[in-house]
C-alpha atoms as one frame of an Amber mdcrd trajectory, in Angstrom:
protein
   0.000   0.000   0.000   1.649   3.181  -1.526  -1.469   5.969  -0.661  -4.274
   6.767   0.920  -7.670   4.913  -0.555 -10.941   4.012   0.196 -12.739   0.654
  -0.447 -15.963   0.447  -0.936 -17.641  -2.242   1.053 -21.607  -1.651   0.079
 -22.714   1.310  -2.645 -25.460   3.092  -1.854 -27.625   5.992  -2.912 -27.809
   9.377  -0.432 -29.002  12.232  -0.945 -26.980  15.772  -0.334 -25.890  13.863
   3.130 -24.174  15.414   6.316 -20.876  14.405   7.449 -20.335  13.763  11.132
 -16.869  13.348  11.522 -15.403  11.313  15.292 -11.743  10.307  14.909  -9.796
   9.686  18.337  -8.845  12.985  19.839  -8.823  15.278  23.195 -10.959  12.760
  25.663 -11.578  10.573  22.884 -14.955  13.183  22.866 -16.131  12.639  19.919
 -15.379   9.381  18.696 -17.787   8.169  21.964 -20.567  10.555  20.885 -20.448
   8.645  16.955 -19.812   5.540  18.259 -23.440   5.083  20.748 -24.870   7.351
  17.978 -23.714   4.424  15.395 -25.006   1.983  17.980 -28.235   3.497  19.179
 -29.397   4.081  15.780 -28.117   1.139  13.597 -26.036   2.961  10.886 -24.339
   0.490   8.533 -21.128   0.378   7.572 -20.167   1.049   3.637 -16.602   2.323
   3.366 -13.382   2.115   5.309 -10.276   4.076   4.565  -6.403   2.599   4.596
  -3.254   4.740   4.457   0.039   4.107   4.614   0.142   7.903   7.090  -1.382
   5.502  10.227   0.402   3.725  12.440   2.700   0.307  11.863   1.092  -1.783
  13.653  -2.504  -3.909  13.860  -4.520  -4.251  16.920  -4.903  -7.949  18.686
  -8.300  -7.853  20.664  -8.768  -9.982  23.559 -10.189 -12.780  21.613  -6.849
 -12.944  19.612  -8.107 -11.870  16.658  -6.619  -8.784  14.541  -8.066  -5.595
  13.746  -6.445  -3.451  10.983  -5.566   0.450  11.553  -8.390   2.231   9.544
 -11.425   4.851   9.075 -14.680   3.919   8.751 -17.268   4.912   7.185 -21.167
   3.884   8.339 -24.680   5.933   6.785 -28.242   6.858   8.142 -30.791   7.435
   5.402 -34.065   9.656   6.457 -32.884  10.324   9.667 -34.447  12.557  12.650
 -37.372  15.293  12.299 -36.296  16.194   9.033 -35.714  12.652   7.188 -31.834
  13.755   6.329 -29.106  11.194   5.280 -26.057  11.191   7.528 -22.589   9.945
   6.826 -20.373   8.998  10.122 -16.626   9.024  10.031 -15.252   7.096  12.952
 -11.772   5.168  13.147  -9.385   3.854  15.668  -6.750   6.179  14.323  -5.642
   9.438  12.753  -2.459  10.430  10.534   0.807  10.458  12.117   2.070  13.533
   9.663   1.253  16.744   8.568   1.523  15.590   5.244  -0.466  12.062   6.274
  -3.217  14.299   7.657  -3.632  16.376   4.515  -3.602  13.428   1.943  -6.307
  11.519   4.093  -8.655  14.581   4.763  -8.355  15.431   1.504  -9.260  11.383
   0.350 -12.472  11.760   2.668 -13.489  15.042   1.278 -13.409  13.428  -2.271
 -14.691  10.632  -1.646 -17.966  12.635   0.328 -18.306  14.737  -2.046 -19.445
  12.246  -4.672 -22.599  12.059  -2.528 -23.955  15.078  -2.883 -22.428  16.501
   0.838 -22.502  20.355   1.535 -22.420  20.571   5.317 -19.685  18.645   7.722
 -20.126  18.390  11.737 -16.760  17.525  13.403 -16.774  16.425  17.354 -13.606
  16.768  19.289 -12.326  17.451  23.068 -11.274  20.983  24.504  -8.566  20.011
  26.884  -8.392  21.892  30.396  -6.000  19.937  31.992  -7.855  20.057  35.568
 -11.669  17.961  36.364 -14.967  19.875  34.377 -17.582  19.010  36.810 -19.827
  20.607  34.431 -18.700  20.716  30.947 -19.232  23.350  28.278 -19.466  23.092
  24.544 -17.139  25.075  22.384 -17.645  25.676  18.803 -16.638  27.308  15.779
 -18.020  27.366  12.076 -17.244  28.318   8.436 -19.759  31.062   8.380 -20.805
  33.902  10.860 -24.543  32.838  10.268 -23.443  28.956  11.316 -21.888  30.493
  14.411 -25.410  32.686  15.164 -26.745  29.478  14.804 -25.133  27.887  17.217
 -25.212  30.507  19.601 -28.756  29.915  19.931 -28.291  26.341  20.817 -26.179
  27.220  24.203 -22.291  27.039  22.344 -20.039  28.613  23.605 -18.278  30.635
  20.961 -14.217  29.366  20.381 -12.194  32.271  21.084  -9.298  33.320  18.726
  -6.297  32.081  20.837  -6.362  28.515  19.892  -6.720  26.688  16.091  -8.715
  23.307  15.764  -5.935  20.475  15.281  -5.967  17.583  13.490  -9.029  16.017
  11.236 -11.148  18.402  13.201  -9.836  21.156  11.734  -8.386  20.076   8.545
 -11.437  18.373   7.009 -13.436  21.718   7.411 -10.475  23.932   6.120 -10.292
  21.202   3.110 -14.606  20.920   2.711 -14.311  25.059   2.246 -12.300  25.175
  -0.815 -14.822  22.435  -1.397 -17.567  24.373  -1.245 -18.975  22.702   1.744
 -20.199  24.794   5.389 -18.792  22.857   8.336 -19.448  23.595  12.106 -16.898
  21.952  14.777 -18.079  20.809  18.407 -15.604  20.978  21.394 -16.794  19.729
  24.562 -14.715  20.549  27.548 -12.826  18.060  29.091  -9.707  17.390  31.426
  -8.242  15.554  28.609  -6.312  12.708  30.247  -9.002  10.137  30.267 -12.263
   8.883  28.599 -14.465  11.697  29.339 -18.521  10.638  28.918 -19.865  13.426
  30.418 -18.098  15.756  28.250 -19.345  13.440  25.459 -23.086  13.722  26.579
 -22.957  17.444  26.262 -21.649  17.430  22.767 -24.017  14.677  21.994 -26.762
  16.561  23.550 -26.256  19.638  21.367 -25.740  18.010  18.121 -28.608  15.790
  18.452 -30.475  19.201  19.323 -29.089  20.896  16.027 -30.191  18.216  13.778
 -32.950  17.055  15.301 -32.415  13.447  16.104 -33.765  11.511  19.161 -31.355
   9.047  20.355 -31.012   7.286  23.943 -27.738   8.444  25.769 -28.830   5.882
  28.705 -25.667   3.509  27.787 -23.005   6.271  26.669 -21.026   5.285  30.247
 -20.763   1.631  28.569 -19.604   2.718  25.105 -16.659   4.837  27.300 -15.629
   1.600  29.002 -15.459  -0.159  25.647 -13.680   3.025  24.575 -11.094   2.824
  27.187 -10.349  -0.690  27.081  -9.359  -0.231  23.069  -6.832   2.540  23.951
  -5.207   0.688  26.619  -4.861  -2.165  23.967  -3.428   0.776  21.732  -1.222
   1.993  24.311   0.601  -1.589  24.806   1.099  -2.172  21.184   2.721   1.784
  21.123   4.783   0.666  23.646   5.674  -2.420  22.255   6.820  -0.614  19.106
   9.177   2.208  20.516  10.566  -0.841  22.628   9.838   1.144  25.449  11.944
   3.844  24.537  10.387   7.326  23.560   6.604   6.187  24.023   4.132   8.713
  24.315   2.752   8.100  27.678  -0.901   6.884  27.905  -2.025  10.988  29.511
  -0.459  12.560  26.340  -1.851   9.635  24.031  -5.572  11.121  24.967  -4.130
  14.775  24.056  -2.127  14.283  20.881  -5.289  15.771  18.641  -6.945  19.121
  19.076
């Protein structure tokens, strides 16, 4: 494997679809909030993504069997109050280089695009570094009139003194020259651990904003399942460096913005 492609694993028909995008970040944040909403509402899987940008290595799950580093791909058709079509990016990994990052946001935004998308929602973690007993949502948008618009679901603006690393960030400044509006969803966390809560109050506003019922009862479970898959991530990184140079399992959860 010599670049970044994606295989198609089911085709199917959508129409002018919204991309919620939940790659491992701050918290892990938003990859929790895609994963119950995957769960909860039985999207299906039709695409996964491969690069040569993620890490060397597989992951060996409990039962012994292997899973491969990847993105995936999984849609909703007639969705929520207003019947729309959803795409949702999730993944056990990100790119490991600037120039990995660019080539595989800019694979996903071609490959989206195909379908008819024109808006993108991507979930991340706002790292505080100390407990949020009650945690905030941050946001930011292409457009002044997304931003209104989120103002009036209870976001708190994203001041100017900090960017939006990573996928996050990238995929929206890529979907632009696109021609596709994107809004991005912080919730604030302490960043050094699986962070539900901070997960149900992202999940709690997007689910607002596109008006989608969905059952948050379980999210505490999906965190545990979370947690378990990045400690099996973390002993395979430390594996790897040979204990030498290993990013520590605290700055693991913080390596994406």
């Amino acid at each position: 494997m010599d670049k970044t492609f994606v295989k198609i694993i089911k085709d199917v028909e959508l129409t002018e679809p919204i991309l919620i995008e939940a790659l491992p970040g701050v918290g892990h944040v938003g990859k929790l909030v895609a994963d119950h909403m995957i769960h909860e509402l039985d999207a299906e899987k039709f695409a996964e993504l491969y690069s040569p940008s993620f890490p060397p290595q597989v992951f060996v799950d409990e039962d012994g069997t292997i899973e491969t580093m990847k993105n995936e791909f999984y849609f909703l058709k007639s969705e929520g109050e207003d019947k729309r079509d959803y795409i949702i990016l999730v993944g056990n990994t990100q790119g490991l280089s600037a120039e990995g990052q660019y080539e595989i946001c800019g694979t996903i935004i071609d490959f989206v695009k195909d379908y008819g998308l024109k808006r993108i929602y991507t979930l991340g973690g706002l790292g505080t570094g100390q407990q949020v007993e009650n945690p905030k949502v941050f946001g930011a948008a292409t457009s002044l009139e997304l931003v209104k618009g989120l103002k009036e679901h209870g976001v708190s603006i994203r001041s100017s003194d900090g960017g939006i690393v990573g996928a996050s960030g990238l995929l929206l400044g890529l979907g632009m020259a696109k021609g596709m509006e994107g809004v991005c969803l912080m919730g604030e966390t302490h960043g050094y651990f699986i962070d539900a809560e901070a997960s149900k109050a992202v999940l709690n506003v997007l689910l607002d904003i596109l008006k989608i019922e969905v059952d948050t009862s379980q999210l505490e479970e999906r965190a545990e399942e979370t947690r378990n898959m990045i400690s099996h991530a973390q002993k395979m990184e430390k594996k790897l460096s040979g204990n030498s140079g290993a990013v520590s399992g605290e700055d693991d959860l913080r390596y994406i913005g």
